[in-house]
N, C-alpha and C positions, 0 to 999 in steps of 0.2 A: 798369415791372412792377407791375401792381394786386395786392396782397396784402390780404385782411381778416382784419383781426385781431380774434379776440371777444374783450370784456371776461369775467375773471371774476372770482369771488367770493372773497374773499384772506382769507372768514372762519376758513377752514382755519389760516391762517397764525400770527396771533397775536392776543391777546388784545382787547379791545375798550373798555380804559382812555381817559380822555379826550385823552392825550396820542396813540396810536395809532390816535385818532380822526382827528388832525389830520393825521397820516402818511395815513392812509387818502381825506384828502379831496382831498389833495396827489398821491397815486398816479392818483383819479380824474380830475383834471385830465387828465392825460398818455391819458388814453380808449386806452392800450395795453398788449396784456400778451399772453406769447408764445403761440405757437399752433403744435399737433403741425405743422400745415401747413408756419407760417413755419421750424420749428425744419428739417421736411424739405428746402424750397427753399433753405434757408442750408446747410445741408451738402451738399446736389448741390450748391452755389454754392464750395464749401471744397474737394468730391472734384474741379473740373473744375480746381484750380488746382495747382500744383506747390510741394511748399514742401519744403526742403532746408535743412542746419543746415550748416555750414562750420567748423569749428574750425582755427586757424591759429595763428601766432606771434603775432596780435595779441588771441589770444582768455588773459585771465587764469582758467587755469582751478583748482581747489579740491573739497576732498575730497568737502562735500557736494551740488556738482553731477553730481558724478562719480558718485555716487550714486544720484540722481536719473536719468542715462541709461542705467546698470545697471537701474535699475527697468524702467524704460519700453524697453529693447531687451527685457530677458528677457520683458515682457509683450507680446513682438510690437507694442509701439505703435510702434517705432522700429526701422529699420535701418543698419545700416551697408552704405554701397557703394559707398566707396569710401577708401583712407588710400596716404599716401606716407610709406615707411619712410627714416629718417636712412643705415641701414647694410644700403642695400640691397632687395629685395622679391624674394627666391630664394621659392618654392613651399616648403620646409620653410625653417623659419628659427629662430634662439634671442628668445625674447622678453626682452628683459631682466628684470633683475630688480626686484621694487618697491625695494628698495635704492638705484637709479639715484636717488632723489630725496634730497636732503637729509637730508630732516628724517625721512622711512621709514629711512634708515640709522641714526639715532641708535636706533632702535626695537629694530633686528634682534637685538641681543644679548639683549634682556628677550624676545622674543616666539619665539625660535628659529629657526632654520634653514630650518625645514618648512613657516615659514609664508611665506617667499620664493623655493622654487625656482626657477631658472631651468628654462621649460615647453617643447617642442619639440614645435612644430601644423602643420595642412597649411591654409594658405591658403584652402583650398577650403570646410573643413568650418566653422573658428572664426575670426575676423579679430582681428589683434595689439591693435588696442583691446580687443576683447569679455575678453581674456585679463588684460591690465592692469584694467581695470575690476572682472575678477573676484577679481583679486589683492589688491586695495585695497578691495575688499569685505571680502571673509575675514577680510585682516590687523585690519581696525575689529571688525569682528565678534568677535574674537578677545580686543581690547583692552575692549570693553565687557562680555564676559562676565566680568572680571576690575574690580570696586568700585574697587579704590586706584589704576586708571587715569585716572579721571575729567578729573584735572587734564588729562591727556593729551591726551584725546579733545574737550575746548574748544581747545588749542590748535590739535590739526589741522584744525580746524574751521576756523580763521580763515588756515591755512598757505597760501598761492597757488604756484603754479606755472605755469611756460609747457608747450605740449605737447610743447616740444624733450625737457623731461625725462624725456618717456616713449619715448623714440628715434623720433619718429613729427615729420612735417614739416606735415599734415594728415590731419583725418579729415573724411568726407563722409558726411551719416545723411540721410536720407528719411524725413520722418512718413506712416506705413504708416496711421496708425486717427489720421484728421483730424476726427471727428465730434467735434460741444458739445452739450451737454444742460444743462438748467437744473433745480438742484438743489436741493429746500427741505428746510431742517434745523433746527428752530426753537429745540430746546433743546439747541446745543453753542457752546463757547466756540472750537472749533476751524471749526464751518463754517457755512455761514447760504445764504441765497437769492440764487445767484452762478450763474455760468455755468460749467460744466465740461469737460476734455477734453485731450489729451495737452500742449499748448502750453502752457497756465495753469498743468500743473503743473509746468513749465520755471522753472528760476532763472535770474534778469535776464541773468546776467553769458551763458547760452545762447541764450535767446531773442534778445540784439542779434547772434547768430551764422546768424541765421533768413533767407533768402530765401524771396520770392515771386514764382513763376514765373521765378528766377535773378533779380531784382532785389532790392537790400538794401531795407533794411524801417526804419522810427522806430517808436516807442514813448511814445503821449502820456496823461498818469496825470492824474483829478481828483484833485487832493491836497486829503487831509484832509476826506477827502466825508463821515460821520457828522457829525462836531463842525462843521461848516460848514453842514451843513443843518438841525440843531436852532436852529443863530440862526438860519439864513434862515427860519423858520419863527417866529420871535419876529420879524420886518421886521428883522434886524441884517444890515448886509452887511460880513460880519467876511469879510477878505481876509488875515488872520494867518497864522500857523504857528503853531497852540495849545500845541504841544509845546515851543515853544523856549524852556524857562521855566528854566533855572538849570542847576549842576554835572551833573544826570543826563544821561545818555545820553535822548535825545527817543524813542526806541521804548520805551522803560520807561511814559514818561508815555502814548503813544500805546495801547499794550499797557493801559494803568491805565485809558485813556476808555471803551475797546472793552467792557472788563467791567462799566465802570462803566454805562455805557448797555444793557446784557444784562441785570445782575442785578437783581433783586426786590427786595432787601435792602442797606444795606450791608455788614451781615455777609455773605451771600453774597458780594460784591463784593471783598472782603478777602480769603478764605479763596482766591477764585479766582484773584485776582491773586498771593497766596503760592504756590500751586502750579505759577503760571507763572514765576514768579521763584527759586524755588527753589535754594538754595546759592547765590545772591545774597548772604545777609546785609544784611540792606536793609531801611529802617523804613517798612515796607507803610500802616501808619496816615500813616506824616508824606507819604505820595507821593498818597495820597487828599485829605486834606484841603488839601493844598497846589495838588492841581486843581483841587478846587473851589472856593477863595479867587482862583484865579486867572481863573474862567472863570463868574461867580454867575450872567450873566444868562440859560443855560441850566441852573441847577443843579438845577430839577426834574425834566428828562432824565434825571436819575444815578439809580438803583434803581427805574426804572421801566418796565423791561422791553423801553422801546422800542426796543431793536434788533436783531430779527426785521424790526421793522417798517420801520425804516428801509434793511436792506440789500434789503426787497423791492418798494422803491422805487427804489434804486440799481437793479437787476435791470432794472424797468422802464424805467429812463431808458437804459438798457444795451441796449433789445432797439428801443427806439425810435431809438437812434441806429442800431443795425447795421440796420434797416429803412428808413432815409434813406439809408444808403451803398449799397445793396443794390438801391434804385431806381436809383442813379447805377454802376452796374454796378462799384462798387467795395469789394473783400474788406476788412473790418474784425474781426482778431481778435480776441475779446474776451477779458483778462486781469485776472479782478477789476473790479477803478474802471478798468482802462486799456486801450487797444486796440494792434492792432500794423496799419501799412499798410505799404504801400510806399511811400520816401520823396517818389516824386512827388504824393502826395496827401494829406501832410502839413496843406495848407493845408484842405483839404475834410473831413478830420476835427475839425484844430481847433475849424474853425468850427460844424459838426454838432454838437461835444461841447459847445461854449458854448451854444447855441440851444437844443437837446433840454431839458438842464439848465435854461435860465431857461425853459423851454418850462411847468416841472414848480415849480419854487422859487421865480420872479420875480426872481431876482438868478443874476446870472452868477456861476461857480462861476471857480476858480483851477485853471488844466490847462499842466501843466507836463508 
């Protein structure tokens, strides 16, 4: 399949520091960047395929994915079509109640009655997940408008469940609205120059519940793509886990690099990592300085803005891979640094992801 791709001009993007100069020289290597055309031929390439979620006994599932599919049904991104009930599948039926679950029953006496009826639907109009889903909405909804829940609502956050406890055997959804767009946001700590669209905004523990064209799917991630490309860009081929550095939890410190490499300032860089940490109680100075004694020979990275500039080189190496797979007539979802294939073509992504990457850095990157 010939595609051409025009280069452009990524002055839009971010600033034009010495450092995001070297980003910028690095992006021109890769001579690719996406194109209305490519973004259209990848999506008729995404509408001609079939992709289906499965959730079964083997899927662990939790409140904030639950969440997450509440979103994206009520937005028509998602359907449901199809579930098998434990006790039965009569055309009018009782849905259980969110109480069925453990840890929702410890709740029900603080939160009352009304906010777990048992609901009596017709099949036809609303489906037994859509009802659960909605119930386990509310009830959060319910616990968050209320401060001295807090505690509460971290732990349900981390509570798992299998989908037996919702009296349901499986459920079966179809992604309705399969389109990606690529999206530039240059001043937020929350999103940056990524690829978008119903899938990415799926949590892991759903997305490994994903078919394509009815065959299961892998899931293969650059890890540690920022802080691995500022060395590969100093000649380091740090092949580490930067984050493995002592008693904290590693997404603390990963969470510390991400702003560190965003912010202007290191005051800004502080103030932003305390609002991501928040009710942590946690010493935000000792978690900064402690990355960068650990990590010097990128330490001019940290309050230098670059990274805008860095994820729209990720972007790039992202839109050059799904353009390799794309001539080899094969779907590669893009999620963030990571893709989803189907597991027979496992070995053709890996390789693609490794290539593209030193295509753009000169040192192969770590894709796990």
């Amino acid at each position: 399949m010939d595609i051409n791709i025009p280069a452009q001009s990524i002055d839009q993007y971010f600033r034009t520091g010495d450092l995001n100069k070297k980003v910028m020289h690095k992006k021109q290597s890769i001579k690719i960047d996406i194109s209305e055309k490519l973004i259209e031929t990848y999506n008729s390439f995404i509408n001609d395929s079939n992709l289906t979620i499965t959730i079964d006994s083997n899927t662990d599932l939790n409140v904030s994915s639950l969440f997450s599919l509440f979103d994206s049904i009520n937005n028509d991104k998602i359907s449901v079509i199809s579930e098998s009930m434990i006790n039965g599948s009569d055309s009018s039926v009782i849905v259980p109640s969110i109480t069925c679950l453990p840890f929702f029953s410890k709740l029900a006496n603080t939160m009352g009655e009304r906010h777990f009826h048992d609901i009596k639907i017709n099949l036809e109009e609303i489906t037994v997940f859509e009802i659960v889903l909605l119930q386990i909405r509310k009830s959060c909804e319910h616990l968050i408008r209320q401060k001295h829940n807090k505690a509460v609502i971290q732990k349900l956050k981390k509570y798992t469940f299998p989908i037996s406890d919702l009296n349901l055997y499986s459920v079966t959804l179809q992604i309705d609205d399969k389109r990606i767009y690529r999206s530039h946001s240059k001043n937020s700590w929350k999103q940056g120059d990524r690829f978008y669209g119903t899938i990415p905004l799926l949590p892991a523990n759903i997305r490994s519940c994903l078919l394509i064209n009815g065959e299961e799917v892998c899931e293969l991630d650059f890890q540690n793509m920022q802080i691995n490309m500022c060395y590969h860009m100093e000649g380091v081929n740090f092949q580490h886990d930067p984050y493995d550095i002592g008693p904290l939890d590693r997404d603390i410190f990963k969470k510390a690099s991400l702003i560190m490499l965003q912010a202007e300032s290191e005051k800004e860089a502080k103030q932003a990592l305390k609002n991501e940490l928040k009710n942590r109680n946690l010493d935000i100075d000792g978690i900064i300085q402690c990355f960068k004694k650990i990590h010097p020979g990128i330490s001019k990275y940290f309050y230098s803005g670059v990274g805008p500039g860095l994820q729209n080189l990720g972007a790039d190496i992202t839109a050059l891979i799904m353009k390799r797979l794309l001539e080899k007539n094969i779907l590669a979802l893009p999620v963030h640094n990571s893709f989803i294939v189907q597991k027979q073509h496992r070995e053709a992504l890996y390789l693609t992801m490794l290539e593209s990457y030193k295509s753009a850095m000169n040192f192969y990157p770590v894709v796990k």
